[in-house]
N, C-alpha and C positions, 0 to 999 in steps of 0.2 A: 712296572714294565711287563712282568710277567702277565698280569693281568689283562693287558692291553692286547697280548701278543695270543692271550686266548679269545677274545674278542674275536680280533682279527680272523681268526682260524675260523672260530663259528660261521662270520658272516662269509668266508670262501666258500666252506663246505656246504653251507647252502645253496649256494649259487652254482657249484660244480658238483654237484650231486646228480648221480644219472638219474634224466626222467624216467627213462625203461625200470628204473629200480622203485621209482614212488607209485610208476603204473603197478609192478608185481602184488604192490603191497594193496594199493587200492584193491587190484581185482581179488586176492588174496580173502582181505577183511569182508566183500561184499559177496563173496561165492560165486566168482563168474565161471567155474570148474561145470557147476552144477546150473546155470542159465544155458549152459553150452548142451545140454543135456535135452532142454524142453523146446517140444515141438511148436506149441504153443500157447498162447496165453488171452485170455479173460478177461476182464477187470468189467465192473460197472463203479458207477462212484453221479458226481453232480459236479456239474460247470458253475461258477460261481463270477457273475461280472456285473458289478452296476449296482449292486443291491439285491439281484435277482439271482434266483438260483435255477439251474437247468439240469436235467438227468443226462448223462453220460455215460458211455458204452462203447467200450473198443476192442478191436479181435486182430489178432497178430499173427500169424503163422509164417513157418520158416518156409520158403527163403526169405522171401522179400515181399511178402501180401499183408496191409491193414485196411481197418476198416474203421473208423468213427463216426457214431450217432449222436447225434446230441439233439434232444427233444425238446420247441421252443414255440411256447402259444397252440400246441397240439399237433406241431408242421416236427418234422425230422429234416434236420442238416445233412449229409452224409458226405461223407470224405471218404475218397480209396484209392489206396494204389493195389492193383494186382497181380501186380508181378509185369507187366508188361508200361501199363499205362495208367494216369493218374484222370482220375472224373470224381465231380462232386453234383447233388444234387440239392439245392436250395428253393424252395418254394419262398420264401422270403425277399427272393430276387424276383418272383412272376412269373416260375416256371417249375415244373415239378418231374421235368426231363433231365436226364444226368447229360451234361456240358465236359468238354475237356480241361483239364488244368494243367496250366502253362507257371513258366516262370519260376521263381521264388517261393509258393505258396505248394508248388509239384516239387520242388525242392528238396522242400520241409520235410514233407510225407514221405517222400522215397527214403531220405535218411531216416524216418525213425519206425519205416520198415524195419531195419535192419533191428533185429532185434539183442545183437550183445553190442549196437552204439557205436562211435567212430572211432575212439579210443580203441579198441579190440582191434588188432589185427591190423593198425593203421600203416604199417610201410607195405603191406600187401595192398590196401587199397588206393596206396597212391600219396598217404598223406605223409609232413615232415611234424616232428613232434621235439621240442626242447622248452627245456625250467625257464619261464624268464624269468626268474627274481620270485620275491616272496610280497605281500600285500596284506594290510590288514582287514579284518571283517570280521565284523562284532567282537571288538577287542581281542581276539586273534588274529596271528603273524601266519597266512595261508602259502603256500606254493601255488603257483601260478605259472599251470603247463600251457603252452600254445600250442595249438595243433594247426596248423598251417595246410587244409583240405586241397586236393587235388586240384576241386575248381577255383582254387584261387579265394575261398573264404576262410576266412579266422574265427575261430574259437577259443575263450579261453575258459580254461576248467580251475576250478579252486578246489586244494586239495588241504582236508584239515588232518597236519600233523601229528594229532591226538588221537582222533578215530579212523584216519584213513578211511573217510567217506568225502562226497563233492557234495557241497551244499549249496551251490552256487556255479553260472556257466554263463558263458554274455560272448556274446555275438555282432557283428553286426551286418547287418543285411537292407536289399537296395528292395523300395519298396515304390512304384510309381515314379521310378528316378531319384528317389532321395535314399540315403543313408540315411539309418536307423540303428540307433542301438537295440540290443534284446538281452534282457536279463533274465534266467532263470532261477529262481530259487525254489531246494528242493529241502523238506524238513518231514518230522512225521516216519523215520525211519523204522520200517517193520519185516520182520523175515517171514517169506512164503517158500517153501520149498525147499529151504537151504540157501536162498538167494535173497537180498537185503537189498530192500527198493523204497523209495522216496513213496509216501503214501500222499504228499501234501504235497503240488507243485505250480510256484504262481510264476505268471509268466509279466513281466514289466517292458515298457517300451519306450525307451526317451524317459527312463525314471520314473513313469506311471503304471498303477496296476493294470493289467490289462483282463486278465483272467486268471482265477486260483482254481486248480482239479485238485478235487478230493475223491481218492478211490473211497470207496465202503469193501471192495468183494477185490479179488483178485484169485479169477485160479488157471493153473498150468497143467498142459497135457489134456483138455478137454478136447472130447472130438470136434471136429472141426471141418466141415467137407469146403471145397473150394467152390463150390456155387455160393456162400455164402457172399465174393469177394466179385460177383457175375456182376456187370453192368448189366 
């Protein structure tokens, strides 16, 4: 009986366990003290999709301006938001003019502007955040925060109770009308700065790989002028 009766308790205290308390500890264990700190950030690395490999390059600066290259057949893709508006340029499509981005895909980009993430600072931005329950993945028993975003999308983050890092983030998002799942898995964990970031991150869709970035470089506080982010 007694036995039983601590079972019981466990499997409560999981489930009523304050998320604000697993967030502390996340941002705790990954140094978000010290991301809060840097202006900006760096990275080069390679896009990996299909068999094929492509160079990679993103520039982030605070408040809310990125930038991604990704260099494919000797053409450059470019993604940005600037702080104001999101434009991408694809020569790929038959054109080698920056175009407006709309939707879902301006979405993307403007959140991951934000460079300490939706978690941070999330009842300021609007959003609701509670445990639902715990999940397994790769034979651990993960927590399973939902953030429930402003506009009305879901995320949920899996939080490993061991190392208090997120290996793992699934989404699901409307693409040409349909519902989609989105899985992120992040692995490859290395510290730059005093801040502990996903070196390795593939992105899946409906279960399928879709793309894996792998940084090579990552560096913080590089200058960075905002014509870089100039349509």
């Amino acid at each position: 009986l007694f036995t039983i009766m601590l079972a019981v308790f466990a499997i409560t205290t999981s489930y009523t366990q304050d998320p604000q308390e697993l967030l502390d500890k996340y941002f705790e264990t990954i140094g978000q003290e010290n991301l809060l700190k840097v202006k900006t950030l760096h990275a080069k690395g390679k896009a990996m999709q299909m068999g094929m490999e492509f160079p990679f390059e993103m520039m982030n600066k605070r408040p809310d301006k990125l930038k991604t290259v990704v260099e494919v057949q000797g053409s450059q893709i470019i993604q940005v938001h600037d702080g104001e508006s999101v434009w991408a340029i694809n020569p790929m499509s038959g054109s080698s003019e920056p175009i407006d981005v709309t939707g879902p895909e301006a979405d993307a980009l403007i959140e991951n502007a934000d460079m300490d993430g939706q978690l941070w600072n999330w009842k300021e931005k609007g959003h609701q955040l509670e445990l639902e329950g715990t999940e397994e993945v790769d034979d651990i028993e993960m927590y399973v925060l939902k953030l429930t975003k402003k506009n009305g999308n879901i995320d949920h983050y899996y939080l490993d109770p061991d190392s208090y890092l997120v290996p793992k983030m699934k989404s699901k998002v409307i693409m040409e009308g349909s519902e989609m799942e989105v899985e992120v898995i992040m692995s490859n964990f290395q510290e730059v700065n005093g801040y502990i970031m996903p070196f390795t991150v593939e992105q899946r869709m409906n279960g399928q790989s879709l793309v894996t970035i792998m940084f090579d470089e990552v560096k913080m506080d590089t200058e960075m002028d905002d014509a870089v982010f100039a349509r």
